[in-house]
C-alpha positions as CSV (number, residue, x, y, z in Angstrom):
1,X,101.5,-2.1,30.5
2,X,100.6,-1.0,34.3
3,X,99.1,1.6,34.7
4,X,101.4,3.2,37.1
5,X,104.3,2.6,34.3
6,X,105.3,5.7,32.1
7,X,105.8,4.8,28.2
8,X,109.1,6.0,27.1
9,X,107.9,9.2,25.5
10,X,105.9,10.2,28.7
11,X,107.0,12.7,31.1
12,X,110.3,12.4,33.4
13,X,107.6,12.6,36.4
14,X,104.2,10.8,37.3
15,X,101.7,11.9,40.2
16,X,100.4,9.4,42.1
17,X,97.9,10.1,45.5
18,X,99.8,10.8,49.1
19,X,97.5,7.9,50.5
20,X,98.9,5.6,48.1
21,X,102.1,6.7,48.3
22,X,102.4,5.8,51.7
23,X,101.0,2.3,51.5
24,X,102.7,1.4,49.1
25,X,105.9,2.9,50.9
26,X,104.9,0.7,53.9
27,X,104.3,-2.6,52.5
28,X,107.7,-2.6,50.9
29,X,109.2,-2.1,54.5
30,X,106.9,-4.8,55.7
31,X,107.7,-7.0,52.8
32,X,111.4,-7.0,53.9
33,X,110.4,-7.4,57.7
34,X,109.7,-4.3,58.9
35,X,106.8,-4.1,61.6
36,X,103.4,-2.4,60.6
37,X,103.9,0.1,63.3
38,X,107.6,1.1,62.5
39,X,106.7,1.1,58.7
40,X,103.9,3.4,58.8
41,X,105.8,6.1,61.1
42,X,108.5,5.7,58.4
43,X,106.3,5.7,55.5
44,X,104.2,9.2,57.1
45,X,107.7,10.8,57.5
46,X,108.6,10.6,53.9
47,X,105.3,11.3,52.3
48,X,104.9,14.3,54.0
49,X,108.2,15.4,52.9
50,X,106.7,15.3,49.2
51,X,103.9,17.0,50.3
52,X,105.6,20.1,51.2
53,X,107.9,19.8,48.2
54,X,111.0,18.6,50.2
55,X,110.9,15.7,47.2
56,X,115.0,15.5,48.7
57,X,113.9,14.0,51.9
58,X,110.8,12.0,50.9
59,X,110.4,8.6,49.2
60,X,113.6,8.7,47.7
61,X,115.0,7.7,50.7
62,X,113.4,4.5,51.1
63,X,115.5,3.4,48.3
64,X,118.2,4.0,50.3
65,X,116.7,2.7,53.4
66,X,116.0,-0.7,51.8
67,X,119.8,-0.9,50.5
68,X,120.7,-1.0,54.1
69,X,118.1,-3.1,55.5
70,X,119.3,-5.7,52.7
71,X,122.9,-5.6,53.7
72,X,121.9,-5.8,57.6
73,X,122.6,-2.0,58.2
74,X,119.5,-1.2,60.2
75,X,118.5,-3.7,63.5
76,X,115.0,-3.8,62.6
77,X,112.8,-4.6,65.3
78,X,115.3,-1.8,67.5
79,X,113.5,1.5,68.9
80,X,115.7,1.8,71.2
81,X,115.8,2.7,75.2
82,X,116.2,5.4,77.6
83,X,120.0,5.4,79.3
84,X,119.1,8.2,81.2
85,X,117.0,10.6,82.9
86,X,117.7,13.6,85.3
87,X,115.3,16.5,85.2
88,X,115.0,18.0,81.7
89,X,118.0,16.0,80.6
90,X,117.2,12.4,78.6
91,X,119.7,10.5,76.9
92,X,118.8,7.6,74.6
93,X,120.6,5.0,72.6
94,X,118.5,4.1,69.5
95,X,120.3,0.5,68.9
96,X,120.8,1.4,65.1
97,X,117.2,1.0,65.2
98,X,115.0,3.2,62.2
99,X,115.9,6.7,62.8
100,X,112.2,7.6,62.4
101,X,111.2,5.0,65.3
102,X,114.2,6.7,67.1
103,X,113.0,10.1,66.5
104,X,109.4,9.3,67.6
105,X,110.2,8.1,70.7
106,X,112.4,10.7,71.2
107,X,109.9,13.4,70.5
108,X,107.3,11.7,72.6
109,X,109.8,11.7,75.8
110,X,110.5,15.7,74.8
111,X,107.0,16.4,74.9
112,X,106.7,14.8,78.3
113,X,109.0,16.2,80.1
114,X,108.5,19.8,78.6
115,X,105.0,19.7,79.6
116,X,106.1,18.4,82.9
117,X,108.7,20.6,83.7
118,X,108.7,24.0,80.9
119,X,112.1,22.6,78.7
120,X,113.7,19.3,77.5
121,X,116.8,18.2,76.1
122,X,116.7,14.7,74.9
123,X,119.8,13.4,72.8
124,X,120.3,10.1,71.1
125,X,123.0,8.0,69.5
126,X,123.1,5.0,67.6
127,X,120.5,5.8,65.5
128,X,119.9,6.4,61.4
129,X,118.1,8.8,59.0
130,X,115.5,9.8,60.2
131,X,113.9,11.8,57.2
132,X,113.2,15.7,57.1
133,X,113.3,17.3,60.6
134,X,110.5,19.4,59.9
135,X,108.5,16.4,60.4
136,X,109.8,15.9,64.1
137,X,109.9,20.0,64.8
138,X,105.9,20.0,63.9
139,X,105.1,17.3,66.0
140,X,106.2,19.1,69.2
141,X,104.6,22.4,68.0
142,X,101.6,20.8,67.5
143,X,102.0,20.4,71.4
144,X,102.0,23.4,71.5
145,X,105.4,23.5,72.6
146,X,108.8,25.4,70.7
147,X,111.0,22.3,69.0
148,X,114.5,22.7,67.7
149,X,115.8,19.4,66.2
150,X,119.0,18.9,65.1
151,X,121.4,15.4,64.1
152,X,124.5,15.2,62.4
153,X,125.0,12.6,59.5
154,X,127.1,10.8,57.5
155,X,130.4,13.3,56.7
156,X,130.0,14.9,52.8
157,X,131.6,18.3,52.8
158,X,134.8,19.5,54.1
159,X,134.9,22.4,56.4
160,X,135.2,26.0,55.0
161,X,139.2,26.4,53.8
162,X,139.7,22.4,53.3
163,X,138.7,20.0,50.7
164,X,138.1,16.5,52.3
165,X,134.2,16.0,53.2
166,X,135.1,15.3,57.3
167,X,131.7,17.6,58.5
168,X,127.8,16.1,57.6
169,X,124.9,18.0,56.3
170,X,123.9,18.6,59.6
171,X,120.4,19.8,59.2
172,X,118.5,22.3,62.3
173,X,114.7,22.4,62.6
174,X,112.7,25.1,64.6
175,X,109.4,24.6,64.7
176,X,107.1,27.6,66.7
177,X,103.4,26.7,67.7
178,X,100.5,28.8,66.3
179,X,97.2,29.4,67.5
180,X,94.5,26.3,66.5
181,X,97.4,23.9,66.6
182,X,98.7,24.7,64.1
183,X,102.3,25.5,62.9
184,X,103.1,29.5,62.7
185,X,106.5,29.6,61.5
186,X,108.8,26.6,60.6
187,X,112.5,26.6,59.4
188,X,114.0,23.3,58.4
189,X,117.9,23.9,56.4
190,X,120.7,22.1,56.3
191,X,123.9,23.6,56.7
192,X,125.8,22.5,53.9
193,X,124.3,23.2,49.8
194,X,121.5,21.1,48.5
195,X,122.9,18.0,48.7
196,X,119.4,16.5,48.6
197,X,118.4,18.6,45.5
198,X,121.3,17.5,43.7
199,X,119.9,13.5,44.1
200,X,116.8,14.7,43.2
201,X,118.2,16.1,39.6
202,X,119.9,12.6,38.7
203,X,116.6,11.0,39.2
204,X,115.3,13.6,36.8
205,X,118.5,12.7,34.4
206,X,119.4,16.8,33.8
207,X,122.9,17.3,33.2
208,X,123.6,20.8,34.7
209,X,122.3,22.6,38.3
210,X,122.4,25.8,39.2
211,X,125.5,27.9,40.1
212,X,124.4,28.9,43.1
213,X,123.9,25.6,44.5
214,X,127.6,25.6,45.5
215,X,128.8,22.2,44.4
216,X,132.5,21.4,44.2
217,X,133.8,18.7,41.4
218,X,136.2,15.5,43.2
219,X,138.9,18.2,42.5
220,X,137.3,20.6,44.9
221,X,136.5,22.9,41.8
222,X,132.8,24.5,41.1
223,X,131.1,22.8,38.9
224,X,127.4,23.0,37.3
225,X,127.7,19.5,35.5
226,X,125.1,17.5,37.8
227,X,127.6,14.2,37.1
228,X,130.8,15.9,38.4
229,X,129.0,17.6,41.4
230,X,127.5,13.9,42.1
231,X,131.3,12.7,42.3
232,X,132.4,15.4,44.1
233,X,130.6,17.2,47.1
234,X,128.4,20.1,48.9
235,X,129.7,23.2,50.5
236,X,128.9,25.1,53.8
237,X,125.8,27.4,53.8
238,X,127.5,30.8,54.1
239,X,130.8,29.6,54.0
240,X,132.4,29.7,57.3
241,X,129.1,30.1,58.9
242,X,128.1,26.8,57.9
243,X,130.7,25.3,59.0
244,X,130.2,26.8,62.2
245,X,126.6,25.9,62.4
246,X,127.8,22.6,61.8
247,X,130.5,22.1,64.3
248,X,127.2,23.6,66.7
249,X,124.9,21.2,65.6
250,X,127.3,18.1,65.9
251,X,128.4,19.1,69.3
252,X,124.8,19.6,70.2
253,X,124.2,16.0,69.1
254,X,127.0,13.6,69.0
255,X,129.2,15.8,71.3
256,X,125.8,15.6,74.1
257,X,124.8,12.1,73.4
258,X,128.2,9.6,73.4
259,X,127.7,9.2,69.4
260,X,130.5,8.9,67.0
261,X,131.5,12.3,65.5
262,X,132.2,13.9,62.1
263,X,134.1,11.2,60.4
264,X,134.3,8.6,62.7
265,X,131.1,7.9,60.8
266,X,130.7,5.9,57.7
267,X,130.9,8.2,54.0
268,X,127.9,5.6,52.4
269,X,125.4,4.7,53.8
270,X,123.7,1.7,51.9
271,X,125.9,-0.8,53.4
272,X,125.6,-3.0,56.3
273,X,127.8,-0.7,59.0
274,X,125.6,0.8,61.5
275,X,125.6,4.6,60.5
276,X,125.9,5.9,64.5
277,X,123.9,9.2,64.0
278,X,123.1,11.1,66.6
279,X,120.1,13.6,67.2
280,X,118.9,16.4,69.4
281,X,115.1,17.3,70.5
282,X,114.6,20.5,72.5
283,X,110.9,21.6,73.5
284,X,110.2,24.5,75.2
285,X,106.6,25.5,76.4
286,X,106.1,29.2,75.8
287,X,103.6,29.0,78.8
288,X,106.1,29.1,81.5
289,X,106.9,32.4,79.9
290,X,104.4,34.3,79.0
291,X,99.8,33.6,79.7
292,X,99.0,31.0,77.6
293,X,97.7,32.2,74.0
294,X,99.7,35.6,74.3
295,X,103.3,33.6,72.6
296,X,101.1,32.3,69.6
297,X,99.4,36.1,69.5
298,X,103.0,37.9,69.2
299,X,104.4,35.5,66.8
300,X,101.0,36.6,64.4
301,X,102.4,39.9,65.1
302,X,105.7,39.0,64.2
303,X,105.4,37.5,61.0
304,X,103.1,40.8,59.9
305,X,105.8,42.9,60.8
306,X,108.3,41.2,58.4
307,X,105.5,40.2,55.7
308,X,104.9,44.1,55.6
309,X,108.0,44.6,54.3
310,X,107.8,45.6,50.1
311,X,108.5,42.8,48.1
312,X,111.5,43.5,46.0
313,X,111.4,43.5,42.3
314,X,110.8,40.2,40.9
315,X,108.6,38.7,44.1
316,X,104.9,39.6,44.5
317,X,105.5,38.9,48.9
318,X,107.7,38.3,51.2
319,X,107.5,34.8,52.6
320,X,108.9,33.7,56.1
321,X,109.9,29.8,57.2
322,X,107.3,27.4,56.2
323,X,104.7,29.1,54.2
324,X,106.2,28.2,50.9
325,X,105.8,24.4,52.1
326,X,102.6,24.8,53.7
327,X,101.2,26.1,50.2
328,X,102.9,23.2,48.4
329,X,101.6,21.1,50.7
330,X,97.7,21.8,49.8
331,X,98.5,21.7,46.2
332,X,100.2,18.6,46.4
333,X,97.1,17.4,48.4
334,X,95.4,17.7,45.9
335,X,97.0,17.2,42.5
336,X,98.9,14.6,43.7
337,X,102.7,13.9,44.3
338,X,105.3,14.1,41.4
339,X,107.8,10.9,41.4
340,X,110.6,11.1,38.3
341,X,110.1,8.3,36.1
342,X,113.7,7.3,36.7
343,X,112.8,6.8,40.8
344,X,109.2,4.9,40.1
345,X,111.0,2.4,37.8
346,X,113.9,1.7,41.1
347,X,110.5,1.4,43.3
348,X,107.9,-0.4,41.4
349,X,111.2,-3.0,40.3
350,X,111.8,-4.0,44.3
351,X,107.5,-4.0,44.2
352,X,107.4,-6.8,41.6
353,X,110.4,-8.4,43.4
354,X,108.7,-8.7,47.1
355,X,105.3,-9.1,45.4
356,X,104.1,-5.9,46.7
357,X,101.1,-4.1,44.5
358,X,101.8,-1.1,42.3
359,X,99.5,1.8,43.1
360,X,97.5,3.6,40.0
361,X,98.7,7.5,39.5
362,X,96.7,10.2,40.3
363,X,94.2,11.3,37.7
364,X,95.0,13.6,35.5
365,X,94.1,17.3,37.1
């Protein structure tokens, strides 16, 4: 038996190192064609999901990703191209390239121009997943810059009052620069229930989720069974608010860039359509502002303010956006990440199929 391959009577999850984790993530890609560059930005973007415990949006998606590049969903050697430029204002089509590769370009032109001229506003269509938008909203904080990232995706929840999925999850990053270069506070939320989560729990074969999670059964009841919410769908954070936020987020991106809109795009997205997502990167450099230093200083101040407040009963603090990640993040640094068994198996059976080495798990802590 390998010694990355559970027995039976093991545990539903094995730890394996973030290093290997994203090798091994990127020589699958480059097994089915991928280029070294584009896999590695891909691979990074996923691994450090599962650092900071966002297991929704980490290597569980590659499965995904390779069930599209197989049925010719994804133009592979795509990163798209500028269509246009006009002061802060960039519009790009991605040519159903990678939606990281999308993304990264995309963030690299937002940081240009923000540092150029204070603020950007880059939008672009015709692109894919492109992972957990924390990972895009960190990289123009670590400019030193504000980022708000947004895209819509695939529709899977119907608006508040209806029942048909016509609106996506339609996640919103804001990422806010910290002295050192280093993040200060980071919020990263989709605006429907945990539709990630919920994929997450199948891997991990458990039959029931939590109320709260707000899951409607195919005949738009609440359920709890993890099956039934699996066949039916999410609903919107805050009810009506979501659906707001939503509507926001795809104007914001589809509306801005050209894309296709709510459920002019596909339901699945493992098959060989194009998917059309749009996104939205928005960098603002606090220096234009305020001296530099003195934004970074005030949101210290900020975050003490709220931290001050008393923990109520059952919490020992009061955490803001990001630290609960951040501190996941070193822990997973160091015990390693946790894969369900169910998810390795799917992974390391495409490994022996492109003839792409199994990593060893992490030692035992």
């Amino acid at each position: 038996m390998s010694p990355a391959t559970p027995s039976s009577n093991e545990s539903v999850i094995v730890r394996f190192p973030a290093e290997a984790l994203r090798d091994f993530c990127r020589q699958l890609l480059v097994a089915l064609g991928t280029l070294e560059d584009y896999a590695r930005i891909v691979s990074d973007s996923l691994v450090a999901a599962n650092l900071r415990g966002v297991d929704s949006h980490g290597i569980q998606m590659l499965a995904t990703y390779i069930q599209q590049l197989r049925a010719g969903g994804i133009n592979l050697p795509a990163a798209g191209r500028v269509v246009q430029e006009d002061g802060v204002c960039l519009r790009y089509n991605g040519e159903n390239g990678l939606g990281q590769v999308v993304a990264d370009r995309c963030t690299d032109h937002s940081i240009r121009i923000a540092r150029a001229l204070g603020v950007s506003v880059v939008v672009a269509s015709h692109s894919n997943h492109f992972g957990a938008g924390s990972w895009w909203g960190e990289k123009i904080a670590r400019a030193g810059l504000i980022g708000i990232v947004m895209s819509n995706a695939c529709p899977a929840v119907a608006a508040w009052q209806g029942k048909t999925p016509v609106l996506g999850t339609n996640p919103l990053c804001v990422a806010v620069p910290g002295h050192g270069g280093r993040g200060r506070w980071l919020l990263d939320m989709a605006t429907t229930t945990a539709l990630g989560k919920l994929t997450h729990e199948g891997y991990l074969n458990r039959p029931q989720i939590p109320r709260e999670w707000g899951f409607l059964d195919a005949a738009g009841q609440p359920t709890t069974e993890t099956v039934a919410a699996q066949r039916g769908s999410p609903t919107p954070t805050g009810g009506y608010k979501g659906t707001g936020l939503a509507m926001m987020i795809e104007i914001l991106c589809s509306g801005l860039s050209g894309g296709a809109m709510a459920t002019e795009l596909p339901i699945y997205r493992t098959g060989g359509d194009p998917l059309g997502i749009s996104h939205t990167f928005i960098a603002i450099d606090p220096a234009r502002f305020l001296p530099p230093g003195e934004f970074e200083t005030r949101m210290d101040r900020l975050a003490g303010l709220v931290k001050a407040s008393e923990p109520a009963a059952g919490f020992n603090e009061v955490l803001i956006a990001g630290e609960p990640e951040w501190r996941r993040e070193d822990v997973r640094g160091g015990t390693g990440i946790p894969v369900p068994v169910k998810l390795w198996e799917k992974l390391t059976g495409l490994a022996v199929e492109l003839n792409v080495p199994v990593p060893r798990m992490a030692p035992e802590a």
